[in-house]
C-alpha positions in Angstrom: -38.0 50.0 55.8 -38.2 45.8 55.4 -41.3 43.8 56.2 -39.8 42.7 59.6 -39.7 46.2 60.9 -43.2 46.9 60.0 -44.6 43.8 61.6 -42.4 45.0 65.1 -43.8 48.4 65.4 -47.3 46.2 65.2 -46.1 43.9 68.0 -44.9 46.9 70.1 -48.3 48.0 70.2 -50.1 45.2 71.1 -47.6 44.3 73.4 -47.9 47.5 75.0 -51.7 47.3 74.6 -52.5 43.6 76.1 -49.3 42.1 77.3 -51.3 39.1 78.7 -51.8 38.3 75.0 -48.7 39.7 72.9 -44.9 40.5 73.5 -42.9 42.7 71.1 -41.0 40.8 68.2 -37.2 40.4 68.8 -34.9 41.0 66.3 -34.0 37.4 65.1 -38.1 36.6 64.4 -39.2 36.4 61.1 -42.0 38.4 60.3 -45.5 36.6 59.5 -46.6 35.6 56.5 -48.9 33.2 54.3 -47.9 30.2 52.8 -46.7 31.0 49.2 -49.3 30.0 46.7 -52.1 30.0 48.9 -55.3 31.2 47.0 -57.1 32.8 50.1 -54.8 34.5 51.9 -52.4 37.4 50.8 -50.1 40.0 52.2 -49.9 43.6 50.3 -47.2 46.3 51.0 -47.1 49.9 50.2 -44.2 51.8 49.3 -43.6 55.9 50.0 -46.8 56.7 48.5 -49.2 54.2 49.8 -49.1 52.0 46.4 -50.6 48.8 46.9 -48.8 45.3 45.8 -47.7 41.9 45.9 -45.4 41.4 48.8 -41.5 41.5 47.7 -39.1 42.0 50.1 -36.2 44.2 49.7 -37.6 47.6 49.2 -38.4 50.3 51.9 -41.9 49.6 52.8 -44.4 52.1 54.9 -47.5 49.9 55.5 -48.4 46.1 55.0 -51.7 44.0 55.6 -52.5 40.1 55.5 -55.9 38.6 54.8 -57.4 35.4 54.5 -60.5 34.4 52.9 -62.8 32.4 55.0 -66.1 30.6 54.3 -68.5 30.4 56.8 -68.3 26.7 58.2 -71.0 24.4 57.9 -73.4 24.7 60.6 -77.1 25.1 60.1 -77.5 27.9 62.4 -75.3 30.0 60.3 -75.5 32.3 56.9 -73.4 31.1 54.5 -70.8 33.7 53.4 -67.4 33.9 52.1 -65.5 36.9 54.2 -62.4 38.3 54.1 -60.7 38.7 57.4 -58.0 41.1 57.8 -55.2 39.7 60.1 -52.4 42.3 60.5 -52.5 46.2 59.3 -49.2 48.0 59.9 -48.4 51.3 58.9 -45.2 52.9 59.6 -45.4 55.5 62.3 -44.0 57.9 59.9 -46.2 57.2 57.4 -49.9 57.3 59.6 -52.5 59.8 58.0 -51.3 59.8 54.7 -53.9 57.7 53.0 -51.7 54.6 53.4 -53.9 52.2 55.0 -56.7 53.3 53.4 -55.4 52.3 50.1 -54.2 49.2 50.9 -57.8 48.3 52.8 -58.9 49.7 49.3 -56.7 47.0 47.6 -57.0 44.0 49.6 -60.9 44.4 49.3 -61.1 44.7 45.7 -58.8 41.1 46.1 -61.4 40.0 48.3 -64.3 40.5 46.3 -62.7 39.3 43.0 -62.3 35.9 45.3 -66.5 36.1 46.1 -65.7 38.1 49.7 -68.5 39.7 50.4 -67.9 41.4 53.6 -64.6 42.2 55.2 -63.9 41.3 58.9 -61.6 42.4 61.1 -60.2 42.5 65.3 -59.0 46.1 67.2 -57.8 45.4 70.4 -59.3 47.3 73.3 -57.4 50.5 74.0 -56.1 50.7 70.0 -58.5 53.9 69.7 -56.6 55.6 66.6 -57.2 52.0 64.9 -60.9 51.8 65.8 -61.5 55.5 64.5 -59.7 54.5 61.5 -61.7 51.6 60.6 -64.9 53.1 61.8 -63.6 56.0 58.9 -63.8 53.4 56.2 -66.9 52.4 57.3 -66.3 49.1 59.7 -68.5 48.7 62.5 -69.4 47.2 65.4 -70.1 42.8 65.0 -69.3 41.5 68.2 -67.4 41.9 71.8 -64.9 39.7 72.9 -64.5 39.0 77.0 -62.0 37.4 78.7 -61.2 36.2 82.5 -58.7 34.2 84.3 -59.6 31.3 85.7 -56.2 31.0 88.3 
């Protein structure tokens, strides 16, 4: 399975989940990435047995996750602290509950740390249950809520 595939059964989700906010990838879209040679931000793929690497394309794939390293910004009201925050986690549908995503959390947050992360950060979407029970698995928990209204 490519990169681009992974990335769609993602967008279907969310699409599915909060179509105010997302709508499912169409074929000709590339699929995201970071800028090549950026130091604090990476996207690792996992191949039949959930090995974490580098991203390559070309070889069938069953999960992929992007991070970004983030320092907190200059404001006196805030704790200074470099975080990781996790942007996209995708594991193939076929794949789920094989230890995938765990090792590539596992792998992205030994990156993180080696870069002076100390905490990783990261966004479910409401209604994304089997990802919140995931997360909550590996330990993640509650920071904040996010609420939204229209304003028409």
């Amino acid at each position: 399975m490519a990169l681009q595939d992974l990335w769609r059964q993602s967008d279907e989700l969310h699409a599915a989940l909060a179509p105010g906010y997302f709508r499912a990838r169409g074929a000709a879209v590339a699929a995201p990435g970071h800028e090549a040679g950026d130091p604090h931000a990476i996207t690792m793929v996992a191949e039949g047995d959930g090995g974490a690497r580098s991203r390559s394309e070309g070889t069938p794939l069953t999960g992929a996750v992007m991070v970004r390293i983030y320092d907190t910004p200059a404001d006196p009201t805030m704790v200074p602290r470099r975080r990781a925050h996790v942007e996209a986690l995708v594991v193939d549908r076929d794949h789920r509950r094989a230890g995938v995503g765990t090792a590539l959390m596992s792998a992205v947050a030994a990156w993180a740390r080696e870069r002076g992360a100390v905490e990783m950060v990261l966004t479910v979407w409401a209604g994304n249950t089997a990802a919140e029970a995931f997360y909550q698995r590996l330990g993640y928990g509650l920071v904040s809520r996010a609420l939204a209204k229209p304003i028409r």
